[in-house]
C-alpha positions as CSV (number, residue, x, y, z in Angstrom):
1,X,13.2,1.5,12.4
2,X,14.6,4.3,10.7
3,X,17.2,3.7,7.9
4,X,18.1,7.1,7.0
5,X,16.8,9.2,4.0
6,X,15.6,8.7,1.2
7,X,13.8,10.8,-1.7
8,X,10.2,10.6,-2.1
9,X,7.5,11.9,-4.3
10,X,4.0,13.3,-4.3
11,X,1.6,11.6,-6.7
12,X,-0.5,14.6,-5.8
13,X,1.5,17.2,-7.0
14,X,4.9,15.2,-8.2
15,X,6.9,16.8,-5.7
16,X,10.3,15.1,-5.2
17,X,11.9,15.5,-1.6
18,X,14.3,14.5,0.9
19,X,12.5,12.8,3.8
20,X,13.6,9.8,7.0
21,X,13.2,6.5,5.5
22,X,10.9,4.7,8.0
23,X,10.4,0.9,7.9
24,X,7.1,0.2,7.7
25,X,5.4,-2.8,9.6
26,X,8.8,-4.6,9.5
27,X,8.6,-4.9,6.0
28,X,11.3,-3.6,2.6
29,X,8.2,-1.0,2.9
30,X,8.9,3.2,3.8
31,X,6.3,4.9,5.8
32,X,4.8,7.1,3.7
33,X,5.9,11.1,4.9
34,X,4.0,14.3,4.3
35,X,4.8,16.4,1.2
36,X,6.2,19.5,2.0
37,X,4.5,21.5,-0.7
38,X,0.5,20.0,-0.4
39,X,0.6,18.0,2.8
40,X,-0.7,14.5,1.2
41,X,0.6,11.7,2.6
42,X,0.0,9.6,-0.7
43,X,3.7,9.5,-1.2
44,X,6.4,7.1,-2.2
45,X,10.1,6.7,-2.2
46,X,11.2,7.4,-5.7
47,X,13.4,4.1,-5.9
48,X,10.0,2.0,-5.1
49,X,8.0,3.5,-8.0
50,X,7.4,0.1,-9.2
51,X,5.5,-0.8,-5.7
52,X,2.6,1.7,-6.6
53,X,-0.3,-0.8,-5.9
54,X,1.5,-2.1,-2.1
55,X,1.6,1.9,-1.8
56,X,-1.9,2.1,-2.6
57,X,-2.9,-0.3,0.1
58,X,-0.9,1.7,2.8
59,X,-2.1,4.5,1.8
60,X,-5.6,3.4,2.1
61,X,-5.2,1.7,5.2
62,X,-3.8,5.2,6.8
63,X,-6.6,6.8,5.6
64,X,-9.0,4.3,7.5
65,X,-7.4,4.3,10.5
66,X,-7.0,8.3,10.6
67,X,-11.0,8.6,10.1
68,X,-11.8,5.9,12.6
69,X,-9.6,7.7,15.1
70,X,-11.3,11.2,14.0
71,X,-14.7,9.0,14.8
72,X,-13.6,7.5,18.0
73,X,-12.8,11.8,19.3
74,X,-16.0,12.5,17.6
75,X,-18.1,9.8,19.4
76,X,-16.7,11.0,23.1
């Protein structure tokens, strides 16, 4: 469900910006977004800075699923 916007930030390159605040897996959780300078998704609303290490765990399980789905075109 989308909520609106909110600001997020890099932890790659500490870019702060203005992104749609998506819930993620019906939880108090945003979907991580792209950063608009370097492209990572490992990304966090600013205002959840304190929830690095759930974060960390999304962005890991992202990461999974994008290479088993680049496996999965790979294996066709």
């Amino acid at each position: 469900m989308v909520r609106g916007k909110t600001l997020f930030i890099c932890t790659e390159c500490k870019k702060v910006f203005m992104a749609p605040d998506v819930e993620y897996g019906a939880m108090v959780y945003s979907v991580p977004m792209p950063c608009k300078r370097c492209g990572s998704r490992r990304t966090l609303p600013v205002f959840q800075l304190l929830a690095y290490p759930v974060y960390k765990g999304i962005w890991e399980t992202i990461e999974r699923e994008k290479n088993e789905k680049n496996d999965n075109n790979e294996n066709r």
